[in-house]
C-alpha positions as CSV (number, residue, x, y, z in Angstrom):
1,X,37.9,-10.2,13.4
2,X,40.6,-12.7,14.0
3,X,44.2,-11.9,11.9
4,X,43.7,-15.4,10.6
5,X,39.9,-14.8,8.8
6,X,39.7,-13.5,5.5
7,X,38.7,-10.2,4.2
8,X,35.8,-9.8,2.1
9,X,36.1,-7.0,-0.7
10,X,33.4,-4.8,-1.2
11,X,33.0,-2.5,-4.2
12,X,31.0,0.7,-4.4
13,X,30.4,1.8,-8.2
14,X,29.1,5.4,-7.9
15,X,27.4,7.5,-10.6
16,X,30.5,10.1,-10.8
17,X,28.3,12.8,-12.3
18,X,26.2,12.9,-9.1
19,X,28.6,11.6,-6.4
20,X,27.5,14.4,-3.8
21,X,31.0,16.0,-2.0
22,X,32.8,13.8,0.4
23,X,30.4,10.5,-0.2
24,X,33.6,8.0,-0.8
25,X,35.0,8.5,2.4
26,X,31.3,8.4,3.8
27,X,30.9,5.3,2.6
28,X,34.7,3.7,3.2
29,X,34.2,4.9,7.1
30,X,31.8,2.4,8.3
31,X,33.2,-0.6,6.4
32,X,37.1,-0.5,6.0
33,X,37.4,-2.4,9.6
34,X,35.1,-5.3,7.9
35,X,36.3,-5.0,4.2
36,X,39.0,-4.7,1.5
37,X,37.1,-1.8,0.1
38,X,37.0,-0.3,-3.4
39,X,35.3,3.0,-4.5
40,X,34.8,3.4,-8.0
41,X,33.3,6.5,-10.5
42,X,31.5,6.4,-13.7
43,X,32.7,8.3,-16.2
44,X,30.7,7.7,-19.2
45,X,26.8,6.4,-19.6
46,X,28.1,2.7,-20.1
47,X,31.2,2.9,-17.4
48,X,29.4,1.3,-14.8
49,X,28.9,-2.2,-16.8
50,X,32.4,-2.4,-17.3
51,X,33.1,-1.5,-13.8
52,X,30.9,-4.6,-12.6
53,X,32.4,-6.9,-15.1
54,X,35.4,-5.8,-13.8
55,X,34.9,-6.1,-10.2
56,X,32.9,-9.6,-10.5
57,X,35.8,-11.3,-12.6
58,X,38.4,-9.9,-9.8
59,X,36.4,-11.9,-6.9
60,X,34.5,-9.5,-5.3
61,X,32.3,-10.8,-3.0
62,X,30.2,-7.4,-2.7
63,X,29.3,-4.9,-5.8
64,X,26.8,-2.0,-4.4
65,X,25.5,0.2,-7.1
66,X,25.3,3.5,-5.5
67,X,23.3,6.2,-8.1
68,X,19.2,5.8,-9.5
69,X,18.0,3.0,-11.2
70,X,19.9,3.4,-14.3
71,X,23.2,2.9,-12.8
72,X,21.4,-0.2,-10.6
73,X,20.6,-1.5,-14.5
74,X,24.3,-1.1,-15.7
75,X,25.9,-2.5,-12.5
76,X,23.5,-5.8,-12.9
77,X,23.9,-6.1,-16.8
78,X,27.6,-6.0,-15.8
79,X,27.0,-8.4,-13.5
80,X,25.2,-11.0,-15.9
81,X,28.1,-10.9,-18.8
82,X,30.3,-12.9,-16.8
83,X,30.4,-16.9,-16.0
84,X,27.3,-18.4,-13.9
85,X,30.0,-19.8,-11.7
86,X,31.0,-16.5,-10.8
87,X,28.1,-14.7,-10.8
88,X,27.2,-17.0,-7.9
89,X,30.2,-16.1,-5.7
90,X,28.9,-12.0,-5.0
91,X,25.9,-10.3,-3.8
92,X,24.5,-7.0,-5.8
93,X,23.8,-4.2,-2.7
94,X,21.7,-1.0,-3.7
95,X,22.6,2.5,-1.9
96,X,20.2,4.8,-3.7
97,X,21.4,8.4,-4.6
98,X,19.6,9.2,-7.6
99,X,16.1,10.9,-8.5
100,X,13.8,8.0,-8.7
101,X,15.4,5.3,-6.5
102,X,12.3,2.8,-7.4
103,X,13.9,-0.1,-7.6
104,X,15.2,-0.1,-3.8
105,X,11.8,0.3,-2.8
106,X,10.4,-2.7,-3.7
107,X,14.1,-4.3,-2.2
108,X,13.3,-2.4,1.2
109,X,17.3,-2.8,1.7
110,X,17.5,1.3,2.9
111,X,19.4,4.5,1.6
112,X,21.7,4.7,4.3
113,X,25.3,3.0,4.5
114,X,24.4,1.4,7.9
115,X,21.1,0.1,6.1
116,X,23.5,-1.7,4.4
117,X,25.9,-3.0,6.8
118,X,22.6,-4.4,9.1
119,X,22.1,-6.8,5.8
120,X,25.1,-7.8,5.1
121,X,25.3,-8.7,9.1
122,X,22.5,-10.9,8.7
123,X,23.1,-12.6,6.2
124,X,20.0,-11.2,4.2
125,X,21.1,-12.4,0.8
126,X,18.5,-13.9,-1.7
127,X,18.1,-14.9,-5.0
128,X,16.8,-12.0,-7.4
129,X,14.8,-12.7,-10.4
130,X,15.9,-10.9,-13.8
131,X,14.1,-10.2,-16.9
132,X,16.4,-11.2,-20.0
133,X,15.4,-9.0,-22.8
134,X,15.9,-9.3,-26.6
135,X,15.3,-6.8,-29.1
136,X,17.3,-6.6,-33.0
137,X,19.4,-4.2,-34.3
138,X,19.1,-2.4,-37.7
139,X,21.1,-5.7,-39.5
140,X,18.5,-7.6,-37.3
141,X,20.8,-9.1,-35.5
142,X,19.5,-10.2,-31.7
143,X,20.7,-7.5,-28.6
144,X,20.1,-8.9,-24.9
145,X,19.5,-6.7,-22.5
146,X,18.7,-7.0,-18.8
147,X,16.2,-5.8,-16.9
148,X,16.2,-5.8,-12.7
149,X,13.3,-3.6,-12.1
150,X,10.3,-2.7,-14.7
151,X,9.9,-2.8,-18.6
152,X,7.5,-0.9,-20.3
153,X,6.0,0.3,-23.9
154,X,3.5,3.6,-24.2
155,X,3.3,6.3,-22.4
156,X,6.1,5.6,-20.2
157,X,8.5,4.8,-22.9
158,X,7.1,7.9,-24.3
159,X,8.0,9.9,-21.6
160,X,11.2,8.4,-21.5
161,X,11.7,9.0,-24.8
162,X,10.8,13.1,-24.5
163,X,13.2,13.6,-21.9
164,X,16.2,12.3,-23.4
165,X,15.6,14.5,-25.9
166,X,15.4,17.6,-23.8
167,X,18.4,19.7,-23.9
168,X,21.3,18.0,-20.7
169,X,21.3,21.5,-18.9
170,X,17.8,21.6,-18.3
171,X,17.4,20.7,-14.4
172,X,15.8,17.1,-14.4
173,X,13.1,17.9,-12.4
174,X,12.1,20.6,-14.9
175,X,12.8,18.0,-18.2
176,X,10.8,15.0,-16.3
177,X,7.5,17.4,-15.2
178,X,8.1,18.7,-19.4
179,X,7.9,15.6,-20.8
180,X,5.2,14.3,-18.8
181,X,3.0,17.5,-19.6
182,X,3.5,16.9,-23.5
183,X,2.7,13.1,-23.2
184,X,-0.8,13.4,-21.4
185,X,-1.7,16.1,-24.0
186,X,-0.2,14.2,-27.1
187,X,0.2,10.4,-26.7
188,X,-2.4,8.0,-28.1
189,X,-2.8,4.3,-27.7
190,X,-0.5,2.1,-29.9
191,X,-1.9,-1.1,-31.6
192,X,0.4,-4.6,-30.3
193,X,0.0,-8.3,-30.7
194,X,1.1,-9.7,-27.6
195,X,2.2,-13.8,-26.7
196,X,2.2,-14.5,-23.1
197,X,3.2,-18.0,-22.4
198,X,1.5,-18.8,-25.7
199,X,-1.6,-17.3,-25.4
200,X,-2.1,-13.9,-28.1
201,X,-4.1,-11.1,-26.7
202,X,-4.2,-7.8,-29.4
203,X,-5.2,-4.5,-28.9
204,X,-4.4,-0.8,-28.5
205,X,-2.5,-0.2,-25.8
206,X,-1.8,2.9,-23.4
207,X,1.3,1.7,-21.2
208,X,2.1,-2.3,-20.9
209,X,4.7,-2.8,-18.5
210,X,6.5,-6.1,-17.3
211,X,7.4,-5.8,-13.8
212,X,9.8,-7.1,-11.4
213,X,9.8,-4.7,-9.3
214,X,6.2,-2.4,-8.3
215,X,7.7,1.0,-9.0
216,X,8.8,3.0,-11.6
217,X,8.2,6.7,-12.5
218,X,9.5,7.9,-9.4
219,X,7.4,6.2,-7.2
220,X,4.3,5.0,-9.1
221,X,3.5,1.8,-8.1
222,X,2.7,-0.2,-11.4
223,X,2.9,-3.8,-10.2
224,X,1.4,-3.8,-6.8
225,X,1.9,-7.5,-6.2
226,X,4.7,-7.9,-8.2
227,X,8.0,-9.8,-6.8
228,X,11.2,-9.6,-7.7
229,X,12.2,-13.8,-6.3
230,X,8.9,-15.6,-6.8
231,X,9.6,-16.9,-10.6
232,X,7.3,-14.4,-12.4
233,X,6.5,-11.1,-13.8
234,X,3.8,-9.3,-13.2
235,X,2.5,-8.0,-16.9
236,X,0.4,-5.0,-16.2
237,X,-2.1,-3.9,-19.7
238,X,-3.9,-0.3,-19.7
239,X,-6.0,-0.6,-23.1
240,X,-6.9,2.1,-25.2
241,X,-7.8,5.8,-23.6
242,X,-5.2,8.3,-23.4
243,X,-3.1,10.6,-21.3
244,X,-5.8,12.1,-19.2
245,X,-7.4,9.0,-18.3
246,X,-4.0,8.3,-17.2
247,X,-3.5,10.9,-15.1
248,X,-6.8,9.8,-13.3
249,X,-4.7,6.8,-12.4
250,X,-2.3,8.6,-10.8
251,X,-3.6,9.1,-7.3
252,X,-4.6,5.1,-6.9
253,X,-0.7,4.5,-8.6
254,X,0.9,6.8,-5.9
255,X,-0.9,4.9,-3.2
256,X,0.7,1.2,-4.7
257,X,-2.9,0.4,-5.3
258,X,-4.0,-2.4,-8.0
259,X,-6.2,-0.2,-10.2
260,X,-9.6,0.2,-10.6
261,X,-10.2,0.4,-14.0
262,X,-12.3,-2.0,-16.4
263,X,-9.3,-1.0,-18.9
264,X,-6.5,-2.3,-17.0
265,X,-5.5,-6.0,-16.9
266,X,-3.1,-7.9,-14.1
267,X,-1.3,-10.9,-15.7
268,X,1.3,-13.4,-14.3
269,X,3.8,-15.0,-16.7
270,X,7.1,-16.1,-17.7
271,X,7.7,-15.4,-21.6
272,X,6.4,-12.8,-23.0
273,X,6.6,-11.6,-26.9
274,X,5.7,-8.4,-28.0
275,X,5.0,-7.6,-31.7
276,X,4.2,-3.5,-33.0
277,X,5.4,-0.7,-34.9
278,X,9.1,0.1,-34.0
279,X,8.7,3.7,-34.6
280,X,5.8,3.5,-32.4
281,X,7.0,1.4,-29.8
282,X,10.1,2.6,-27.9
283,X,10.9,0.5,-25.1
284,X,12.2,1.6,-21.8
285,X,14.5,-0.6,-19.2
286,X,14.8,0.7,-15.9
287,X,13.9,4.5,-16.6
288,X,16.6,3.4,-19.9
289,X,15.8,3.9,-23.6
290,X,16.7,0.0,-24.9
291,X,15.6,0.3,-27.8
292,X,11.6,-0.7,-29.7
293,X,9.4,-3.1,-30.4
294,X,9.2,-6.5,-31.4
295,X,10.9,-7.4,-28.4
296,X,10.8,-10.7,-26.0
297,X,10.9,-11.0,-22.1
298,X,12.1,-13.9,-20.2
299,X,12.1,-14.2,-16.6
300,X,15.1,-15.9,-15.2
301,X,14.8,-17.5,-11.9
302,X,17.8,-16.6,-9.0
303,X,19.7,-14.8,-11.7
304,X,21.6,-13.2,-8.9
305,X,21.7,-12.9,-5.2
306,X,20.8,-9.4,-3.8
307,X,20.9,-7.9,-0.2
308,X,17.1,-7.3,0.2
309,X,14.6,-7.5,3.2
310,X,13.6,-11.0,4.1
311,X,10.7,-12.1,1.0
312,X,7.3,-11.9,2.5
């Protein structure tokens, strides 16, 4: 690099909690020759947000979100609350260090810091699709959330749900395999009107999820053919049953599989309104509680740009 070029900044916002010993200077090794480089720790739930808003309205041209999927949905929701204009100028990197890591698997951009560096080297940048997501508060006042990877309502949620609930010093692979358990026994299937692109389809439903991404659950593949840059979401329907039959699922979901079930219904779309029971209906962001039903989903086109394998 010539004295006379510029220097790019790059800044990793890491999950503090779970930064494993020595992974700042891991990660400053292989780029400081390249990079003004900034390493930054969360140190609350919401830290990261304000970390990315931070680091977008200084001019970074790089923000990688290094933690699981929830900090990959704070970093991009930090992301989105600044100017368009801005937003434009950086690229959102992924450098997965959490449990479920789903979303990087359908970006197939690695886990490794040279993973990373072979990206950005060529120039693999493309526009990623977000889901815009608006739910109401108690005063009923309208809160927008975004959503990178997959959205869903039923079990999932429930599960979700369970686990937060679970006491923080039980080990996470112990709360996750709890709260699964007690959903398959206990969950039913919850009646909701639903208006996709203006047609209305009601039922009783076991899971809905509108995917982005094809994972969630730590590595279930929900949305086999779903894409993340094609201008759609992928709305996946599992009617009626309950927790066993859902567990049946499980080996074809594992596999990334479309299912093969008269129950279960693939739709494409790009507005979505979902209408049901709020105390029935908790809705889950990214592996994040975001609060319930009724709730809307938007896909947004090229919402950011994101180092990712080549699409297709």
């Amino acid at each position: 690099m010539s004295p006379s070029t510029p220097i790019s900044r790059i800044v990793f916002i890491i999950h503090g909690r779970h930064c494993p010993d020595g992974l700042p200077q891991q990660l400053l090794q292989p780029f400081r020759d390249r990079f003004s480089v900034d390493v930054l720790l969360t140190t609350s739930a919401s830290s990261a947000t304000r970390l990315a808003r931070e680091a977008a309205l200084s001019g970074a041209r790089w923000v990688i979100a290094v933690g699981g999927d929830g900090t990959v949905h704070e970093v991009v929701n930090g992301l989105m609350s600044v100017p368009a204009a801005q937003r434009q100028q950086l690229v959102l990197g992924v450098l997965p260090s959490g449990t479920g890591n789903d979303f990087v698997r359908t970006l197939g951009s690695g886990r490794h810091s040279d993973d990373l560096l072979a990206l950005i080297a060529a120039g693999h940048a493309y526009p990623l699709d977000l889901i815009r997501v608006t739910t109401r508060d108690s005063n009923g006042q309208p809160q927008v959330r975004w959503c990178n990877n997959i959205a869903s309502l039923g079990i999932s949620s429930d599960i979700v749900r369970r686990v937060k609930r679970l006491p923080a010093w039980l080990p996470a692979s112990a709360a996750f395999c709890s709260a699964v358990l007690a959903a398959l026994l206990r969950f039913r299937p919850r009646p909701m009107r639903l208006t996709l692109d203006g047609e209305t389809i009601s039922g009783r439903f076991l899971c809905l999820s509108v995917a982005n991404g094809r994972y969630f659950g730590s590595g279930l593949g929900i949305a086999p053919q779903a894409s993340v840059n094609d201008g759609l979401f992928e709305l996946v329907l599992v009617r009626d049953g309950n927790g066993l039959d859902f567990l049946r699922l499980l080996p074809q979901l594992r596999a990334a599989q479309p299912l093969r079930d008269a129950r279960v219904r693939y739709l494409r779309g790009r507005q979505l309104q979902v209408d049901g029971a709020a105390a029935d209906c908790p809705l889950e962001l990214d592996g994040e509680l975001c609060g319930s039903a009724p709730v809307s989903f938007e896909l947004v086109p090229a919402a950011l740009q994101c180092l990712m394998l080549p699409p297709g």
